[in-house]
N, C-alpha and C positions, 0 to 999 in steps of 0.2 A: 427589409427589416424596418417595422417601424418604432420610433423611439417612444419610450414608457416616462412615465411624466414622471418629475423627480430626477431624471438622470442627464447631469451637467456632463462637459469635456472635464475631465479628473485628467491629472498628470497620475503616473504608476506610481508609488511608492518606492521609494527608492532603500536600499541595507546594501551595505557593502558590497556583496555580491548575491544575485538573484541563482546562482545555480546551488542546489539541494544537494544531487549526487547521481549515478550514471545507473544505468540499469546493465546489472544484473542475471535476470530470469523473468523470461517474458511467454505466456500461451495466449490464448485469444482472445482471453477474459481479464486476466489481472497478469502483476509484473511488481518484480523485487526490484527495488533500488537503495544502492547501499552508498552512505554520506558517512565520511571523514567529520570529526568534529575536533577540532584545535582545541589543546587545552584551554580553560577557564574562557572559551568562545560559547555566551547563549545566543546569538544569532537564531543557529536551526535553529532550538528548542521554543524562541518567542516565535518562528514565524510557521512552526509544521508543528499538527498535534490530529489526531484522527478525527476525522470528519471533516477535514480541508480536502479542496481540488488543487491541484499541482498542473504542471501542464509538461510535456517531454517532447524537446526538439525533433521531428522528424522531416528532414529534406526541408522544404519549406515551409510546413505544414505545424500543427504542434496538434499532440495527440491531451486530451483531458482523460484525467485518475481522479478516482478517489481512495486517500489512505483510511484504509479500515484497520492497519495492524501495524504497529511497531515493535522490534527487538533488539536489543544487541547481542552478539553470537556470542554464546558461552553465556550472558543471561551475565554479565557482571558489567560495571563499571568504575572505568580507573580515574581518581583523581588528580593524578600529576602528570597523566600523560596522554596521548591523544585517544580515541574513541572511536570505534567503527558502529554504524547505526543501519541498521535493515530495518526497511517501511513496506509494507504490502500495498500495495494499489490496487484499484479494481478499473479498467477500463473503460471512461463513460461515452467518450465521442473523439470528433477534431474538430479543431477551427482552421478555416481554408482565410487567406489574404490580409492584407495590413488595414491599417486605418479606417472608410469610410468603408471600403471593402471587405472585411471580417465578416467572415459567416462562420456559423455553426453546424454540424450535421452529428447526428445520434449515430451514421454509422464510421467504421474505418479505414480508410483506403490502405492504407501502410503501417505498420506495426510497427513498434521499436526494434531498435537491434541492440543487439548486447554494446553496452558502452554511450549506448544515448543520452544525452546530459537532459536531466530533471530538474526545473526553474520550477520557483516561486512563480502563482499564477499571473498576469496581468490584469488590472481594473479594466481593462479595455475588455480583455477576451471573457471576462464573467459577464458584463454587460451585454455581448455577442451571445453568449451562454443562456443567459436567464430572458432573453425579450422576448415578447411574446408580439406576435404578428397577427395582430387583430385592430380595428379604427379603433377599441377602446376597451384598454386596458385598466386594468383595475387594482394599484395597490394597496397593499394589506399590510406591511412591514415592509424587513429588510433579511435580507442574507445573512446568517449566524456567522456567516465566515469574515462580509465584510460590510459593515453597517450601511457606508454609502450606497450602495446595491439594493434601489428598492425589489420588495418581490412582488411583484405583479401576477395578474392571472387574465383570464380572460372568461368575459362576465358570460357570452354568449355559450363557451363551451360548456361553462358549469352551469349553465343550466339547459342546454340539450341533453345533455349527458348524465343529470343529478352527479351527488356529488354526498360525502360524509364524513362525518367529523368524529374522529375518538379518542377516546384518553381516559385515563382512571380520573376521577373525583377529584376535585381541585388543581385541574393544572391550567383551567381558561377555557374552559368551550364552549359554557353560554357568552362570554365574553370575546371567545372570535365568532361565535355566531352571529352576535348585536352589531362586530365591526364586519364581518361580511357583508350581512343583509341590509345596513344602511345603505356600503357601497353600491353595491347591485343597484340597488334603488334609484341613488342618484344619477347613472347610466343607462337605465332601461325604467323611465319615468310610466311605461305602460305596464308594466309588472304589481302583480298583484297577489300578495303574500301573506299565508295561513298560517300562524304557529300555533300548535299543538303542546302549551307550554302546563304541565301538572304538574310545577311549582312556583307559578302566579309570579316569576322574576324578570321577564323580559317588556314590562310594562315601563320600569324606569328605562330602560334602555334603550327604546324606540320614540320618546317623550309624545311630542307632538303628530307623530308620524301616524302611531298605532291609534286604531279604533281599539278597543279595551271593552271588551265580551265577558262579564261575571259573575257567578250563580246568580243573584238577586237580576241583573237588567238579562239575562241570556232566555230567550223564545224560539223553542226547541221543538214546533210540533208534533205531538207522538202520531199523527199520520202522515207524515214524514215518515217515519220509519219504515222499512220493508217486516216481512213477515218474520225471518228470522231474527232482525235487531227488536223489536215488538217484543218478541218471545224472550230474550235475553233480558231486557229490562222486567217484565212481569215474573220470570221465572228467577230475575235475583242471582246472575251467572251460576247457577246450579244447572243440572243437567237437566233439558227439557224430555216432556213426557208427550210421545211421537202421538199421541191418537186426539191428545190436547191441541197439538200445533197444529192435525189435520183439521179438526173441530173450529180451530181458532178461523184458518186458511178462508175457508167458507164463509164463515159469519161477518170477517173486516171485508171481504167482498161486497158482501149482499148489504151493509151498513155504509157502504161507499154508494150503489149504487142509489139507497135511498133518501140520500141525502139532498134535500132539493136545491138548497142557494144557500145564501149568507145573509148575515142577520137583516141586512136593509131589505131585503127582500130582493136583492137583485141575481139571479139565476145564473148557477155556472155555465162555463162555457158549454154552450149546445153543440159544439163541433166537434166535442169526445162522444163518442158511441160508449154508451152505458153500459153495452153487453160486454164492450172491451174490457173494462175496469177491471182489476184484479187484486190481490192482496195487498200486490204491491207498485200498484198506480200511486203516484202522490198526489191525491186528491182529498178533502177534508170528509169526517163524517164524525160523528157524536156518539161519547163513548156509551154514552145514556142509550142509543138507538142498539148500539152492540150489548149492551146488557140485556135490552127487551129481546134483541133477536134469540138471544140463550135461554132468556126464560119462558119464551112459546116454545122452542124447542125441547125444553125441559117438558113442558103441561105435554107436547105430543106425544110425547115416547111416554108407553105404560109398561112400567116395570122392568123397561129395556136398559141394559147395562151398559148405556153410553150415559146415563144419568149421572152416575157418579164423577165423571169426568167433566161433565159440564158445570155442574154445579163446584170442584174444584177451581175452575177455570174461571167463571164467577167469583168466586172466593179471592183468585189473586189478583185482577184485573182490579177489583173493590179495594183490595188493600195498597197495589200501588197507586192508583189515584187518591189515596189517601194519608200516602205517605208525604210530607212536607219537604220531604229532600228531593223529589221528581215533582215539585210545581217548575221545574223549568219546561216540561213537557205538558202539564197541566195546569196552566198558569192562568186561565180565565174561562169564565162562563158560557162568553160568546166563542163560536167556531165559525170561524170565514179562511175565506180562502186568500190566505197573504204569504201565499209564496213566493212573488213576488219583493215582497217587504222581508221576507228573513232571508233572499240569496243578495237581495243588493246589501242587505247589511252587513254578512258575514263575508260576501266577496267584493264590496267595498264598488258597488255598481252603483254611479261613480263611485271615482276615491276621496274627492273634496278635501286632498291636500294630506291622506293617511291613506297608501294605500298595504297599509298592514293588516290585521286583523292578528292580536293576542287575545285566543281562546285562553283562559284559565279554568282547567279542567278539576284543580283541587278540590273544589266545593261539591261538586257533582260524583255520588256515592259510588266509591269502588268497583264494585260489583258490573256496575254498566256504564264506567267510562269504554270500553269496549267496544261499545254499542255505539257510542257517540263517538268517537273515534271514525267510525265505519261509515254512517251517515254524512258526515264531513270529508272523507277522502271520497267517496264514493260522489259526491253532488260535485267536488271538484273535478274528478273526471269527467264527468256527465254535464258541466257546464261548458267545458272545453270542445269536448267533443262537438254537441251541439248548436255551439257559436262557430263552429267550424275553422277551431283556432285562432278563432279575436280575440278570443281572452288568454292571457299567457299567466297561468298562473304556479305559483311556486307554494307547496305542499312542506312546512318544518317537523318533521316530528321529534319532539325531544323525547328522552329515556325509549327509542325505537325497539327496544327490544320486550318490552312490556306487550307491544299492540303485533310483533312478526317475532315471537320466539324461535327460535332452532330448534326445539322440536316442536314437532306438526301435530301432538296429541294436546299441545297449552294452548292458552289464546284463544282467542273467536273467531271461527272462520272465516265470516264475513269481514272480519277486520282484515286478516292477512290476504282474502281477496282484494279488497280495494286498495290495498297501497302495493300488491304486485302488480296491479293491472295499472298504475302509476307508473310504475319503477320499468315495466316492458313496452307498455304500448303509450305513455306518457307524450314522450318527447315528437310524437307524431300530430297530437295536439295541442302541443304547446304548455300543458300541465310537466311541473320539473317537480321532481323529489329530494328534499334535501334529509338525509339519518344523521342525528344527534345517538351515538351512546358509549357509555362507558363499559362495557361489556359485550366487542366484537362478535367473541365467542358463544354468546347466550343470543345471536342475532340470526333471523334464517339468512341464510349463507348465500341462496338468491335473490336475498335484496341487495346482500352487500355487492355481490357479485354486477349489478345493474349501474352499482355507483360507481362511473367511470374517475372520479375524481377523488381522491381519499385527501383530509388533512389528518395525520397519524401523531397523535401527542401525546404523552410518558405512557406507558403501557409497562404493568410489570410481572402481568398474568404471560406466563408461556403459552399457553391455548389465545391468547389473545396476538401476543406477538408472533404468532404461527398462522394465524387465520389473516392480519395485514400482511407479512410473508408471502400466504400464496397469491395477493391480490396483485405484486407490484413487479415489474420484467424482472424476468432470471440477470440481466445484463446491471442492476440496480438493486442486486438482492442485498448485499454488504449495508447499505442504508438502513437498514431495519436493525442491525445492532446497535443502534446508538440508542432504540425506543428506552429503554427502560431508565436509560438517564440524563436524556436531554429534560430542560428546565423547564417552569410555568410559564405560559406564554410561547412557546415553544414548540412546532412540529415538523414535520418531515412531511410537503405536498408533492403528489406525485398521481400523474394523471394524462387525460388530453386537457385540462384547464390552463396547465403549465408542460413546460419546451422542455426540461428533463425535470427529475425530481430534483427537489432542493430544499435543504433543512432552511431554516427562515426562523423568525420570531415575528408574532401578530404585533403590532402596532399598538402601545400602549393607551387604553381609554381612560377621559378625563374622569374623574371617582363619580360627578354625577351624570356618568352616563352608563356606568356600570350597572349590571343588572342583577339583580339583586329580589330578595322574596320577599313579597307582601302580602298581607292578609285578602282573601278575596271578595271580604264584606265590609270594606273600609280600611281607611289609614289616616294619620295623623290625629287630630284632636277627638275624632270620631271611638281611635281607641287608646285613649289616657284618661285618666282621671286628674281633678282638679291636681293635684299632687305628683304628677307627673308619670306617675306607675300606671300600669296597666288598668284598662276599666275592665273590671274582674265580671261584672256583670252582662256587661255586652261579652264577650268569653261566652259566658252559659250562656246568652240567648244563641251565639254561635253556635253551639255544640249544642241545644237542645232543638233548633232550629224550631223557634217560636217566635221570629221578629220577621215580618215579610214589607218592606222596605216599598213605594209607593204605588201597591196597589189596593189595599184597604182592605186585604184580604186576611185570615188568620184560619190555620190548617184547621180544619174538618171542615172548615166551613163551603167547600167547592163542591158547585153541583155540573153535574154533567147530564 
C-alpha cells in the first residue's frame, strides 16, 4: 500500500468508549446492531449518524459497514430513561492486521456473529480503506466522514477507463471539473485536454493553462467536415433531403479532386492518389469550384428533374456561406491546406505551457453545434489512433446529454458516433472520455455505462437516482440514498479510480479560480461603458453579428 500525500501518523480519536453496540441480525449483505444509550449520554448520537463506516470486531479481523438506517423499536423516545437504538448496516469489506500491516479487502472472510461488538471506526483503518495503490495519486478533497482523510483517486485509472460527473444545477461540477482537470494535469504533464464547454466558463478556471478557442479567433474549415456534418450545417439541423446529400456526395468529391495547391502556388501532396479522394477525405477545395461544378451540371440536364434539387442545393450552400454566424468555417478568401495548423492548435501540438484547449461553443449557432461537436471528437480519435497512441488525449464534454441523448431518434448521428467510439474503443488509444451532465437520465445509457468511474452529486430526479443506482455494485447499493441530500461541493465516487466507493467533499477553489461564464466576444472594459454599465452597443453588434474582430472583413463581403 502506498501512502497518499496529505496523510500524517494521526493518533485515533479518542470518546469515552469506542464500542457502539453488539449485533443483532446479520445475512450476507447488511446486519442490525442495537446500542444502549444512557440517559442524557450524546456520545452515540455526536459520533454515528448515516453515511458513517463503523467497523465490528470479528476474531482478529474487523469487518467495515456502512449505516444506511437508523431506528428505535416502537419508534418513540424516552427522556428520563435509558434508550435502545437499532442502526442497519450494509457490509462493505474487512481490514486484515495492525499498524504498518493493515490491509483492506472488498471481500469477507468471516461474518459477524450475533453479539459482536460494533466500534467507532479507527483513522488508521479508513486510511487502510480509502488508499489508493497507484505511484500517483491524486487528491481532490477529503472524507465527509473525516476531514483528515484526504480522498484521493487515481489519475491513470480515470482516465483508462473515462470517468462522469453528475448532479443537478448548482451543486459544483464545473467546479470539481476545473479541480480535477488541473490535477490530472499536474501528474500526467503529457496529457492533452479538449473541453467542450457551451457556456464559455471554464476559461477562468484553467487561467494560464488553457489555450482559449472563440467564435471570433476559432478556424474551423468547412472541408474538414465529412459529408454528413457538411450536410447538417447547410441544411440548418432540419431534416436533410436524401437526393440533395447524394447530389452533394459527388460534387465535394469531384471539387477535392480539382483542386490543384494553395495559394503560394505550392502543390499538395502528390502522394495521395486523386482517384482516392472521397467526400470525406480531409483535403481543401473551393466552395466557388463546388458551385461551378453544380451549375454545369445544372446547363447539362434538359429538363431533367434533378434540376430542382440542385439548384435548392445551390440555394443553401449560398446562403450559409453568407451567413455571418459560420464565418468560423468560412472565414477567408484564401483556401490552403493548414491542417496541420488548426490540429496543433486545437490539440495543443505542442502545448507550450497550456495543454488545455477551452472550446467555447456558445457563439457558434445552435443548430450545428452538433456538427462541430462531431468533427472534434471524431479528429480526436483519429489523432490518437494514428499517432499510434503518443498522443494521450482527454475528450470533456460538458451538458453530455445535448450531443448522446437517450433516445436514439434526437441528436446527430455523427455526433453520438464519435463519442461512443471514444467511450468503447478510446482507452486502447490512449483518447479518455470524461461526461459532464446533470440529467443522467436524458444520457444514452451506453455512454454512461463506458464510464467506469462516476462522481455522483445531489441528484433529486428518481429516474436520475435509478439510472446511478444501476451503475454502482449491488454490495454498495445503500450509498445511493444519501443522492438527494448530500450538499454542494459534495459526491459520492465510486469506481475502479477509487479502492471502494466513498462520499467525499471536492476541495474547496480559491473564488479566482472558480469558473464561471463569460461573454465569448470579449470581457472586461471591452464590454462597459464609460459609466460602468454595460456597452449596450457592442450587445447589438453581438447579437446582430456585424463586428468581425481582426480580419478586415464584414458579412457579405466573402468570396469564394
Amino acid at each position: 500500500m502506498i501512502k497518499r500525500p496529505g496523510v500524517e501518523e494521526r493518533r485515533d480519536v479518542s470518546f469515552p468508549s469506542r464500542v457502539l453496540g453488539h449485533v443483532v441480525k446479520c445475512n450476507g449483505a447488511r446486519a442490525t446492531i442495537s446500542a444502549r444509550v444512557p440517559i442524557n449520554d450524546q456520545t452515540l448520537a455526536a459520533t454515528l449518524s448515516v453515511g458513517r463506516l463503523i467497523s465490528i470486531r470479528v476474531g482478529q479481523n474487523r469487518v467495515v459497514a456502512l449505516v444506511y438506517s437508523m431506528h428505535s423499536p416502537g419508534e418513540i423516545w424516552l427522556e428520563d430513561e435509558a434508550n435502545t437504538m437499532h442502526f442497519e448496516v450494509e457490509l462493505v469489506g474487512e481490514i486484515r492486521g495492525e499498524g504498518d500491516e493493515t490491509k483492506f479487502s472488498a471481500g469477507i472472510s468471516d461474518y459477524p456473529t450475533l453479539g459482536s461488538v460494533a466500534h467507532q471506526i479507527r483513522t488508521s483503518d479508513l486510511d487502510a480503506i480509502y488508499s489508493i495503490d497507484t505511484s500517483s495519486p491524486v487528491n481532490i478533497g477529503h472524507l465527509t466522514q473525516n476531514s483528515e482523510i484526504p480522498s484521493c483517486i487515481s489519475a491513470d485509472a480515470l482516465l483508462d477507463r473515462h470517468f462522469a460527473i453528475v448532479g443537478t444545477t448548482g451543486v459544483g461540477k464545473s467546479t470539481a471539473v476545473s479541480l480535477l482537470v488541473n490535477r490530472i494535469v499536474d501528474v500526467c504533464p503529457d496529457l492533452r485536454v479538449l473541453v467542450l464547454d457551451p457556456h464559455n466558463e471554464f476559461a477562468s478556471a484553467f487561467k494560464s493553462r488553457a489555450h482559449l478557442i472563440e467564435t471570433d479567433s476559432l478556424d474551423l474549415p468547412f472541408w474538414l467536415f465529412r459529408l454528413e456534418e457538411f450536410a447538417e450545417v447547410i441544411f440548418r439541423g432540419r431534416p436533410t433531403v436524401a437526393e440533395e446529400v447524394d447530389m452533394l456526395r459527388d460534387l465535394i468529391a469531384d471539387a477535392k479532386r480539382n483542386f490543384k495547391g494553395t495559394a503560394d502556388g505550392r502543390p499538395l501532396a502528390r502522394k495521395v492518389d486523386r482517384s482516392s479522394i472521397t467526400s470525406d477525405t480531409p483535403v481543401p477545395y473551393r466552395v466557388a469550384d463546388l458551385l461551378a461544378l453544380i451549375d454545369e451540371r445544372i446547363g447539362q440536364l434538359d429538363g431533367r428533374e434533378e434540376k430542382p434539387f440542385l439548384r435548392n442545393l445551390k440555394q443553401r450552400i449560398s446562403s450559409v456561406i453568407n451567413d455571418p454566424r459560420f464565418r468560423f468555417m468560412f472565414s477567408t478568401n484564401t483556401i490552403i491546406d493548414n491542417l496541420a495548423d488548426v490540429i496543433s492548435e486545437i490539440f495543443r501540438i505542442p502545448g507550450d505551457g497550456q495543454p488545455i484547449t477551452s472550446f467555447q461553443l456558445s457563439g457558434i449557432p445552435s443548430e450545428v453545434v452538433n456538427a462541430v461537436a462531431s468533427v472534434l471528437c471524431r479528429m480526436a480519435f483519429e489523432i490518437a489512433l494514428w499517432s499510434n497512441g503518443q498522443m494521450r488525449i482527454l475528450v470533456l464534454c460538458e451538458e453530455a446529454h445535448r450531443y448522446v441523448p437517450a433516445d436514439s431518434s434526437l441528436g446527430f448521428f455523427p455526433t453520438r458516433q464519435a463519442v461512443a467510439r471514444i467511450a468503447k474503443e478510446g482507452r486502447k488509444y490512449g483518447v479518455s472520455l470524461g461526461v459532464i451532465t446533470q440529467r443522467p437520465g436524458e444520457l444514452d445509457p451506453t455512454i454512461l455505462s463506458q464510464c467506469s468511474t462516476v462522481f455522483a452529486m445531489r441528484l433529486a430526479n428518481d429516474r436520475d437516482q435509478e439510472i446511478i443506482r444501476s451503475a454502482i455494485s449491488n454490495s454498495s447499493s445503500s450509498t445511493i440514498s444519501f443522492l438527494s441530500s448530500i450538499g454542494n461541493g459534495e459526491a459520492i465516487a465510486f469506481g475502479e479510480a477509487v479502492a471502494v466507493p466513498m462520499r467525499m467533499c471536492f476541495e474547496r477553489l480559491p473564488k479566482h479560480e472558480l469558473p464561471k461564464t463569460v461573454s465569448g466576444r470579449g470581457v472586461g472594459s471591452m464590454l462597459r461603458g464609460s459609466d460602468g454599465l454595460p456597452d449596450v452597443q457592442h450587445i447589438i453588434q453581438s447579437m446582430r453579428h456585424t463586428e468581425i474582430r481582426n480580419t478586415g472583413i464584414t458579412p457579405g463581403s466573402i468570396v469564394f
